[in-house]
Legacy VTK file of the C-alpha trace (Angstrom):
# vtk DataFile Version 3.0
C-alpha trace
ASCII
DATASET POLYDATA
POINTS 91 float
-0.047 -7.464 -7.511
3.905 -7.561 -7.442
6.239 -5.937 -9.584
8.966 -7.986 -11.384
11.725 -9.555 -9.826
9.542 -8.603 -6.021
8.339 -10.356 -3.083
5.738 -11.407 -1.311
4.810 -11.857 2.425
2.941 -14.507 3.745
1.560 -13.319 6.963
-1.050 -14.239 9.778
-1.904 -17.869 8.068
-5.557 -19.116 9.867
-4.753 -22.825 8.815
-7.603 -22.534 6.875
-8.434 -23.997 3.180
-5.029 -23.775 0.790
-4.788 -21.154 -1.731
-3.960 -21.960 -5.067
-0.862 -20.503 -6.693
-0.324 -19.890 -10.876
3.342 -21.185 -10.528
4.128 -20.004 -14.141
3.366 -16.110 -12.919
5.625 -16.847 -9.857
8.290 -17.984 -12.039
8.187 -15.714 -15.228
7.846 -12.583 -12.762
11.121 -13.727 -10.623
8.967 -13.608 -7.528
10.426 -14.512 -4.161
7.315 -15.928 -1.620
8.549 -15.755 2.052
6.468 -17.276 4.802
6.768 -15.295 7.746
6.042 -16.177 11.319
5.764 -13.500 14.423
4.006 -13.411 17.352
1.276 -10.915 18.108
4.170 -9.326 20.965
5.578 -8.334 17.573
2.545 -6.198 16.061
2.642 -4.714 19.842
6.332 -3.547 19.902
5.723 -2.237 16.018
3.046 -0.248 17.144
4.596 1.190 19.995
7.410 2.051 18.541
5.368 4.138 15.660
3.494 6.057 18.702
7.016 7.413 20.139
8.217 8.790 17.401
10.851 6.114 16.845
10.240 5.390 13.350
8.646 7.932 11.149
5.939 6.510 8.899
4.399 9.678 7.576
7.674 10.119 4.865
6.537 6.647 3.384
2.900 8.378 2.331
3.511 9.523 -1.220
-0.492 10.272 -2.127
-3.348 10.734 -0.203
-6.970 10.451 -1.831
-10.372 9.972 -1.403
-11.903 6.727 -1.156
-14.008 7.657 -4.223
-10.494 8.110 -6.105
-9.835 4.596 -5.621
-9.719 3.588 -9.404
-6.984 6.099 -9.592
-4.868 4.844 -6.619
-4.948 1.457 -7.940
-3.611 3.100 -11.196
-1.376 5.072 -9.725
0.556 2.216 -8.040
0.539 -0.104 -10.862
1.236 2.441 -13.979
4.686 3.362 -11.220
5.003 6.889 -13.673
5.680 8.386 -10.082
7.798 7.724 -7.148
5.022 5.727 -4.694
5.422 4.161 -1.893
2.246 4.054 -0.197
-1.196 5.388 -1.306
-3.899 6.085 1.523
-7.503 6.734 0.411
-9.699 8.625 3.278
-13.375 7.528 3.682
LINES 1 92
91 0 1 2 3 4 5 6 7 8 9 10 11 12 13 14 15 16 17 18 19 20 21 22 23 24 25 26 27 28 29 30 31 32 33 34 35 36 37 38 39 40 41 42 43 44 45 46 47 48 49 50 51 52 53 54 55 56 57 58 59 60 61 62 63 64 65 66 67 68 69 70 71 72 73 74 75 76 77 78 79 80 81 82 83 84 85 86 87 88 89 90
């Protein structure tokens, strides 16, 4: 699920099987793919960095809901009648 004109990560590969890809959605959306490579040092620094405070994650929560509400937080992220940046459901 992208919107319009978005983009797309490509991260942690396995080297597994290939995926297919529906190039004509890729193109008539104006996607951008990006393959992107880090080391696991990275996910390490990120998470430190989130446990002192140093970059505030909580503003980017725009709805919280229960996992039974998941129908709706699907919705509710791809209607976009609201500002959202990231839905959280709670088991």
């Amino acid at each position: 699920m992208v919107k319009p004109g978005g983009c797309i990560s490509v991260v942690g590969l396995s080297g597994g099987e290939a995926v297919p890809i529906n190039a004509d959605k890729i193109v008539f959306k104006d996607v951008n793919i990006y393959g992107v490579f880090s080391s696991p040092n990275v996910w390490e620094e990120a998470i430190k960095l989130v446990s002192n405070g140093l970059i505030k994650v909580k503003p980017l929560i725009t709805h919280v809901l229960p996992l039974a509400e998941f129908e709706r937080a699907f919705r509710i992220i791809s209607e976009r009648k609201e500002e959202v940046v990231k839905v959280v459901l709670k088991p």
